[in-house]
N, C-alpha and C positions, 0 to 999 in steps of 0.2 A: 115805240120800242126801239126800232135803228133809229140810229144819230148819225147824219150823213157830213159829221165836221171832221174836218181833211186828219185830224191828227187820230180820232178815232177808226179810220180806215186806214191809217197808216200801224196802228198799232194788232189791228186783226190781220194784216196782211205780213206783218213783221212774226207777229206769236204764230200766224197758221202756219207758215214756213217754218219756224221750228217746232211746233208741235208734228208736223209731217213729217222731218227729219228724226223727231226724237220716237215717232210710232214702227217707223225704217229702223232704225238702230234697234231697238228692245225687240220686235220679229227677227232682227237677225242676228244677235246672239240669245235669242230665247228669252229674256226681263221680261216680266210681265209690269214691272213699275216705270219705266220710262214709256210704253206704251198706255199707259193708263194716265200720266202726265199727260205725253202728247196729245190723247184725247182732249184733255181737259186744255189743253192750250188755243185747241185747236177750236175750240168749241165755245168757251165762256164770252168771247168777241161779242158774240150775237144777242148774251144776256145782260151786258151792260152799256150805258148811254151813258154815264159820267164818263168823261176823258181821264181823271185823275186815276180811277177805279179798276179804268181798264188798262191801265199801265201797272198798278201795282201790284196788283192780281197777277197780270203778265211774269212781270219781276219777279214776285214770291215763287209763280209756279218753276220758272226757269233754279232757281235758289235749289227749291225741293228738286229736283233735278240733277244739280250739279250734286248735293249729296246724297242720292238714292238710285243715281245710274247703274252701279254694278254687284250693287247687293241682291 
Protein backbone atom coordinates (compact mmCIF):
# COMPACT_ATOMS: atom_id res chain seq x y z
CA UNK A 1 0.00 0.00 0.00
CA UNK A 2 3.01 2.84 0.59
CA UNK A 3 5.16 3.39 -2.38
CA UNK A 4 8.48 4.40 -1.08
CA UNK A 5 9.45 6.35 -4.86
CA UNK A 6 11.11 9.70 -4.20
CA UNK A 7 8.37 11.66 -6.03
CA UNK A 8 5.62 10.11 -4.11
CA UNK A 9 7.05 11.12 -0.85
CA UNK A 10 7.66 14.30 -2.13
CA UNK A 11 4.23 14.89 -3.12
CA UNK A 12 2.68 13.74 0.63
CA UNK A 13 5.19 16.02 2.22
CA UNK A 14 4.47 18.84 -0.16
CA UNK A 15 0.22 18.43 0.12
CA UNK A 16 0.80 17.60 4.14
CA UNK A 17 2.43 21.10 4.53
CA UNK A 18 -0.49 22.53 2.91
CA UNK A 19 -3.10 20.67 3.98
CA UNK A 20 -1.53 21.80 7.77
CA UNK A 21 -1.55 25.20 6.67
CA UNK A 22 -4.95 25.20 5.20
CA UNK A 23 -6.48 23.27 8.68
CA UNK A 24 -4.52 26.53 10.68
CA UNK A 25 -6.10 28.96 8.43
CA UNK A 26 -10.01 27.67 8.37
CA UNK A 27 -9.49 27.28 12.87
CA UNK A 28 -8.52 30.64 12.63
CA UNK A 29 -10.96 32.39 11.01
CA UNK A 30 -13.75 29.82 11.85
CA UNK A 31 -14.18 27.84 7.83
CA UNK A 32 -15.15 24.79 8.52
CA UNK A 33 -14.36 24.06 4.47
CA UNK A 34 -10.77 24.66 4.21
CA UNK A 35 -10.18 22.54 7.33
CA UNK A 36 -12.11 19.77 5.87
CA UNK A 37 -9.74 20.29 2.53
CA UNK A 38 -6.75 20.24 4.67
CA UNK A 39 -7.84 17.08 6.28
CA UNK A 40 -8.15 15.61 3.12
CA UNK A 41 -4.87 16.81 1.82
CA UNK A 42 -3.27 15.95 4.48
CA UNK A 43 -4.42 12.46 4.56
CA UNK A 44 -5.14 10.99 0.87
CA UNK A 45 -0.99 10.66 0.58
CA UNK A 46 -1.29 7.47 2.36
CA UNK A 47 -4.32 6.05 0.21
CA UNK A 48 -2.66 6.16 -2.99
CA UNK A 49 0.61 4.43 -4.79
CA UNK A 50 0.19 5.74 -8.19
CA UNK A 51 2.64 8.78 -8.43
CA UNK A 52 0.28 10.29 -11.19
CA UNK A 53 -2.79 9.91 -8.83
CA UNK A 54 -1.28 11.48 -6.12
CA UNK A 55 -0.40 14.68 -7.59
CA UNK A 56 -3.61 15.23 -9.32
CA UNK A 57 -5.79 14.47 -6.49
CA UNK A 58 -3.29 16.91 -4.69
CA UNK A 59 -3.77 19.55 -7.49
CA UNK A 60 -7.67 19.20 -7.74
CA UNK A 61 -7.82 19.45 -3.73
CA UNK A 62 -5.54 22.63 -3.76
CA UNK A 63 -8.14 23.98 -6.90
CA UNK A 64 -11.15 23.23 -4.50
CA UNK A 65 -9.41 25.24 -2.18
CA UNK A 66 -8.44 28.15 -3.83
CA UNK A 67 -12.36 28.51 -4.67
CA UNK A 68 -13.97 27.51 -1.32
CA UNK A 69 -11.45 29.27 1.14
CA UNK A 70 -13.90 32.11 2.29
CA UNK A 71 -17.20 30.95 1.88
Amino acid sequence: MLNFNPYNILAGLVFGILGMASISYGKKLGLWKPVVIGIGLSVYPYFTSNVWATWIIGIALLVTLWFHHDE
